[in-house]
C-alpha positions in Angstrom: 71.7 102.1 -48.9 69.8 99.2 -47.8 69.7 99.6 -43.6 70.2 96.3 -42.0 68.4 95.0 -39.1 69.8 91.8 -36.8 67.0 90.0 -34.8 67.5 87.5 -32.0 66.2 85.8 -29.5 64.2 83.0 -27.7 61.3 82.6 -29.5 62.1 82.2 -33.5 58.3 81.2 -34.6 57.3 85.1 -34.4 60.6 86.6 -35.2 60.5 84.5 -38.4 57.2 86.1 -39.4 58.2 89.6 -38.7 61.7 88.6 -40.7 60.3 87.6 -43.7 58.0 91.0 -44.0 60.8 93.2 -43.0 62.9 91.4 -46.1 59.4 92.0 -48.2 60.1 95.9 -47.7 63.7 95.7 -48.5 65.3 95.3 -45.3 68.6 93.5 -45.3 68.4 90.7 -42.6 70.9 89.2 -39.7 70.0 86.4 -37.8 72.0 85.7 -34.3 70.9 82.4 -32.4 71.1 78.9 -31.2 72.3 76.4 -33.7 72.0 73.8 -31.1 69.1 73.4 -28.5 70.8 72.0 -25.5 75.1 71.9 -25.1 75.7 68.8 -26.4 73.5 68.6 -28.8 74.9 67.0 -32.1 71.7 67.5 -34.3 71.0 71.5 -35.5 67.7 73.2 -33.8 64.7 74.0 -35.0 65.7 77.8 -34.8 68.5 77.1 -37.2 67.0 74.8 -39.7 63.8 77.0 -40.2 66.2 80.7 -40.4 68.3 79.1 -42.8 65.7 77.1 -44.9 64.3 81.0 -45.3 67.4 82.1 -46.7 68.5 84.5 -43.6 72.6 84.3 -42.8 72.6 83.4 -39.4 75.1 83.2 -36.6 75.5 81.2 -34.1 76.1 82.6 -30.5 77.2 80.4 -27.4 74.9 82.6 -25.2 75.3 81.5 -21.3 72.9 81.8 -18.1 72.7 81.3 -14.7 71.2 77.8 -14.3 72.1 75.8 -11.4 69.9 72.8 -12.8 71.8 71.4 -15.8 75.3 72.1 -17.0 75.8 74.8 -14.4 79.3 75.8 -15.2 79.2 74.6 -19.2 76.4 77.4 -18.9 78.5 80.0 -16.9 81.3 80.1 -18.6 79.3 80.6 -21.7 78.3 84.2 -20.4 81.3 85.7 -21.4 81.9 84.2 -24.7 78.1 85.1 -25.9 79.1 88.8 -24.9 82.5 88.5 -26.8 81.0 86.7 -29.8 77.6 89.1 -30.4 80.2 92.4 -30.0 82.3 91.1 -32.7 79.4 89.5 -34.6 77.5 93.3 -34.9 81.2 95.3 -35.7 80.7 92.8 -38.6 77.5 93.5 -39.6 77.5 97.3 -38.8 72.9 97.0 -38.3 71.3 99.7 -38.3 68.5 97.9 -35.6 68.4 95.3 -33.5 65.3 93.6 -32.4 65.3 91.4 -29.2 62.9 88.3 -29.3 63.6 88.3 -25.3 65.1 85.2 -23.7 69.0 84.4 -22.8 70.6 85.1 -25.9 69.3 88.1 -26.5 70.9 89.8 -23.3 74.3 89.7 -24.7 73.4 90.8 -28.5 71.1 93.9 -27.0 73.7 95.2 -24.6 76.5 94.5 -27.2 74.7 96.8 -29.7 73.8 99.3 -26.8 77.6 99.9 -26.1 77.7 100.3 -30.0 75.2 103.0 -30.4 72.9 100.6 -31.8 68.9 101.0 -31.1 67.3 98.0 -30.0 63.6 97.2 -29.4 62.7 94.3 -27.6 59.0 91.9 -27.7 57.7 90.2 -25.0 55.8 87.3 -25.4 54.6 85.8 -22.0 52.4 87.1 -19.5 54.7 88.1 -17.4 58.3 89.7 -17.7 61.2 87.3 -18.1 65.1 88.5 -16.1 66.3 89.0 -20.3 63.5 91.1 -21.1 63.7 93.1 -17.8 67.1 94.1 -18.5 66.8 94.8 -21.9 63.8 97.0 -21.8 66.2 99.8 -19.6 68.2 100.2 -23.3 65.2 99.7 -25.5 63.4 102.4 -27.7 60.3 100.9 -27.9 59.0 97.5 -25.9 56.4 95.7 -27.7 54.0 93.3 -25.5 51.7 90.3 -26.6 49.1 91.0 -23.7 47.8 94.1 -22.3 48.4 92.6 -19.0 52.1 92.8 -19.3 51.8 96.9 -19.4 52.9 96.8 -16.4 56.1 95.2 -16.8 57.9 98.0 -18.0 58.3 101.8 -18.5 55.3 103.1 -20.3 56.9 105.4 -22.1 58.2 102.6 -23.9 55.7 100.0 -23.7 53.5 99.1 -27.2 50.7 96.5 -27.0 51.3 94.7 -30.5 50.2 91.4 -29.8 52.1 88.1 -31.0 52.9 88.2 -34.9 51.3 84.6 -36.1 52.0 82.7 -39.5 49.1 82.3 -42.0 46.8 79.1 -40.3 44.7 77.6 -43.5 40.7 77.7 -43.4 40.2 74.6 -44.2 41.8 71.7 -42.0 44.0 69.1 -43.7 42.8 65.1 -43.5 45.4 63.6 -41.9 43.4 60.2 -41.2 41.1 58.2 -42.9 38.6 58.0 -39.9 36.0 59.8 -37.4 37.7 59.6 -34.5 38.9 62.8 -32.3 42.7 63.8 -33.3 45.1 64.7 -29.9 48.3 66.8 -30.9 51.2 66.5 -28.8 53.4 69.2 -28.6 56.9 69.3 -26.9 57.6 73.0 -28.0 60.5 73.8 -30.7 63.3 70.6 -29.2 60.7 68.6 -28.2 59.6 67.4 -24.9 61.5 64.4 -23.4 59.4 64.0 -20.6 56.3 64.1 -22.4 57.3 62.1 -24.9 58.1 59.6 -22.4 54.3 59.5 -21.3 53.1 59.4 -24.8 55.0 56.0 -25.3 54.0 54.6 -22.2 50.3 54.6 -23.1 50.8 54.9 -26.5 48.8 51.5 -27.5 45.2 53.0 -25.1 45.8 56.4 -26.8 45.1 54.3 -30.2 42.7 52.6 -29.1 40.7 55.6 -29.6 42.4 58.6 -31.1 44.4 59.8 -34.0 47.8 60.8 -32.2 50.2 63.8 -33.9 53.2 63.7 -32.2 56.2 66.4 -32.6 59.0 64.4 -31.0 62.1 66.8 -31.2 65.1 66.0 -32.8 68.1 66.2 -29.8 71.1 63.8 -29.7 70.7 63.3 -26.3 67.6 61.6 -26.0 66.8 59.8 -29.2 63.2 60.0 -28.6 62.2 60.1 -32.5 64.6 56.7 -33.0 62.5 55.3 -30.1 58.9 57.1 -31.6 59.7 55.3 -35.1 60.3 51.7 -33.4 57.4 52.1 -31.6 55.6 52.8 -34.7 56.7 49.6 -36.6 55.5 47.5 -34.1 51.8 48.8 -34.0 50.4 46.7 -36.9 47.5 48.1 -38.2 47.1 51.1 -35.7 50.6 52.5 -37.3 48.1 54.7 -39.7 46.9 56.6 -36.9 50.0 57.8 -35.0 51.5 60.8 -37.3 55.4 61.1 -35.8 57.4 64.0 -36.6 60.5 65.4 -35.2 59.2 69.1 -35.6 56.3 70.6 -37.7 57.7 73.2 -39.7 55.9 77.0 -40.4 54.2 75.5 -43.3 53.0 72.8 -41.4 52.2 73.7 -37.7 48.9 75.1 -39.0 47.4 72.1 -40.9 48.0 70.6 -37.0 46.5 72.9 -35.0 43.4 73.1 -37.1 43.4 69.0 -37.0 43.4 68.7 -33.9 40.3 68.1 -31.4 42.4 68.4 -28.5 46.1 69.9 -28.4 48.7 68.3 -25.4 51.3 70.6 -24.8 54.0 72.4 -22.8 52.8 76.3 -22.2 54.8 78.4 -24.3 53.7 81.8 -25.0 53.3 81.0 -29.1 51.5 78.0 -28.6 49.4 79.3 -25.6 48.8 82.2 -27.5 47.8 80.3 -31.6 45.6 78.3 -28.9 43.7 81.5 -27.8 43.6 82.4 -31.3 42.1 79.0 -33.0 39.9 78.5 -29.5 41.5 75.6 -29.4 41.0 72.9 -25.8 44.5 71.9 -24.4 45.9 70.4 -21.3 49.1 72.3 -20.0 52.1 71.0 -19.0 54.5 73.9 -17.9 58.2 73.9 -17.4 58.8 74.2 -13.6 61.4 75.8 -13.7 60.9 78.5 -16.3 61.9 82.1 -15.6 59.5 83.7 -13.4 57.1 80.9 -13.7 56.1 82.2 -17.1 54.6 78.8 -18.4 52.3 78.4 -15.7 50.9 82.3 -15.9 50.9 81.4 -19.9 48.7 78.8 -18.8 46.3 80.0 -16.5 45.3 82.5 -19.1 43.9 79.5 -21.3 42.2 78.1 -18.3 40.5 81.5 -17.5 39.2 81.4 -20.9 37.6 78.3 -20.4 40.2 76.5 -23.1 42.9 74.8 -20.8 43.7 72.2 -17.8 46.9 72.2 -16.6 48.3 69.3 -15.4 51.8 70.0 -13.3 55.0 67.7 -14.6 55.0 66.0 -10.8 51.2 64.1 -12.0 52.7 63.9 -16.0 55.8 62.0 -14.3 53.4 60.2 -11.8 51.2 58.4 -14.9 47.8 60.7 -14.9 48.4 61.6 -18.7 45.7 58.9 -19.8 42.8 59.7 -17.2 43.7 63.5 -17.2 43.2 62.8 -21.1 39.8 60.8 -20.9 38.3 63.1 -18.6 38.7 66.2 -20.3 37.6 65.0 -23.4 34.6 63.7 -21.9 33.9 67.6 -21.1 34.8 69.0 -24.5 31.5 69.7 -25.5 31.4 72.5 -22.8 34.0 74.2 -23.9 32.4 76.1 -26.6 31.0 78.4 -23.5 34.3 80.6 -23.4 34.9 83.4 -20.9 37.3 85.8 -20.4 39.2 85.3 -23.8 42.2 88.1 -23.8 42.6 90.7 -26.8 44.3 88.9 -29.9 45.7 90.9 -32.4 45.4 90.2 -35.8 47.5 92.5 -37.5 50.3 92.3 -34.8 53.5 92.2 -37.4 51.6 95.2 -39.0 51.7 97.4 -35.6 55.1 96.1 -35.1 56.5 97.4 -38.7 55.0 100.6 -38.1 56.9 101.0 -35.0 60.0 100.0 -36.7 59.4 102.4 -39.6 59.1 105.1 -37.1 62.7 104.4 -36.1 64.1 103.6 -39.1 
């Protein structure tokens, strides 16, 4: 009988890769997440569109959490109903394994399948260990880490350094403009970052002036940012060839961008953070404030350690330094071939992590 294996969680870009091997090897898959970013979202996340444009039957669970800064009660009232949802949702399924991608809406699913009998392993990708992870590593079998550092996060009798798994990045970079000139990528994460897409437009004409721009916009309802991006766009004449505008770069594409790129502008998740370590790519920073445990900015100061990274905190995005913090750290690029202190990557993380699950099995 073919054993079935439900995976969930916050950060879809590595879950996807380990997915797809796991189906290679005859694994029947289960997908439990967001179909929308934020609660009130109309348009479908990135999450959803990339698990179903694999071919994985996904569910959609109304996961809550305690967040006192935005839709504080939509949130908490959602608590119970993700717990109620992911218990009926695995009697369905009957898995054989969970895995936990960490994050919100993995708490429910992991302790659902816990009170089920079901085994669960859990990955952590940050540098430190988020609330969600915390909890779930006291019911996990095995807790795989992307950093060494995070070791001490949890019970070592548990604890497996894996790494991140990572999607295939082509050798050779695709030409995305018809000129010399230095590429920036801005990067919002998976929805997209309203904020900094807000900076982007304000300076949006300088930033021509002298770059190639990439620019993954996000897709939410709420903002509209790509309807604004592509009327932008139209009015920049002959400078409209070198802004690229996309709501969100898909697996196959995310790649071709991070090679392009001279420079990478970006929030600090632990994926990007971590394909930056990886391609040695340059970035300036920009981490959620109010992320749990202040993960972002510990994502981020390993990238400035290693001689790849400036952070620039939201409160000087919001106050209008985007443009000089951007001029003067190209001006320095050249130095930044001179890295220190660059942190253990993994190449055959997804590798480490199937062996672990084979050991299970």
């Amino acid at each position: 009988m073919t054993k079935k294996i439900v995976i969930c969680g916050g950060h879809h870009n590595s879950a996807l890769v380990v997915a797809e091997t796991l189906r290679e090897k005859g694994y029947q898959i289960f997908w439990l997440g967001h179909k929308y970013s934020m609660i009130g979202d109309k348009n479908p996340s990135a999450e959803y569109l990339e698990v179903t444009q694999k071919g994985f039957p996904f569910t959609e669970i109304k996961a809550g959490k305690f967040q006192p800064r935005y839709q504080f009660f939509h949130y908490l009232l959602r608590i119970p109903l993700g717990f109620w949802q992911s218990f009926v949702s695995l009697r369905k399924i009957k898995p054989d394994l969970i895995f936990s991608f960490g994050g919100y809406l993995a708490l429910p699913v992991a302790y659902s399948g816990w009170l089920l009998g079901i085994p669960v392993v859990t990955h952590e990708q940050t540098t430190v260990s988020g609330l969600a992870n915390k909890l779930i590593a006291q019911i996990a079998k095995k807790v795989f880490v992307t950093f060494e550092s995070s070791f001490k996060h949890y019970p070592q009798s548990k604890v497996v350094w894996t790494g991140l798994p990572r999607r295939d990045v082509p050798q050779k970079p695709k030409k995305y403009f018809n000129n010399q000139r230095k590429t920036i990528a801005f990067l919002g994460g998976k929805q997209g970052s309203h904020l900094i897409n807000e900076a982007v437009f304000q300076i949006l004409p300088q930033l021509l002036e002298k770059f190639n721009i990439i620019h993954q916009c996000g897709s939410t309802s709420l903002f509209k940012d790509i309807e604004k991006a592509k009327e932008l766009k139209e009015k920049l004449g002959e400078k409209d060839k070198n802004y690229l505008v996309k709501e969100y770069f898909f697996e196959d594409e995310i790649g071709s961008v991070f090679q392009a790129a001279d420079l990478v502008v970006s929030r600090a998740g632990a994926h990007t953070v971590y394909e930056l370590l990886a391609l040695k790519k340059p970035a300036i920073l920009i981490p959620i404030p109010w992320s749990s445990g202040n993960e972002q900015e510990e994502n981020a100061k390993v990238l400035v350690k290693a001689g790849l990274g400036k952070i620039l905190p939201q409160k000087e995005l919001e106050a209008g330094k985007l443009w000089e913090t951007i001029l003067e750290f190209v001006k320095n690029l050249s130095s930044k071939k001179n890295l220190s202190s660059l942190p253990k990557i993994e190449a055959d993380a997804t590798a480490k992590i199937l062996f672990e699950i084979e050991k299970l099995m």
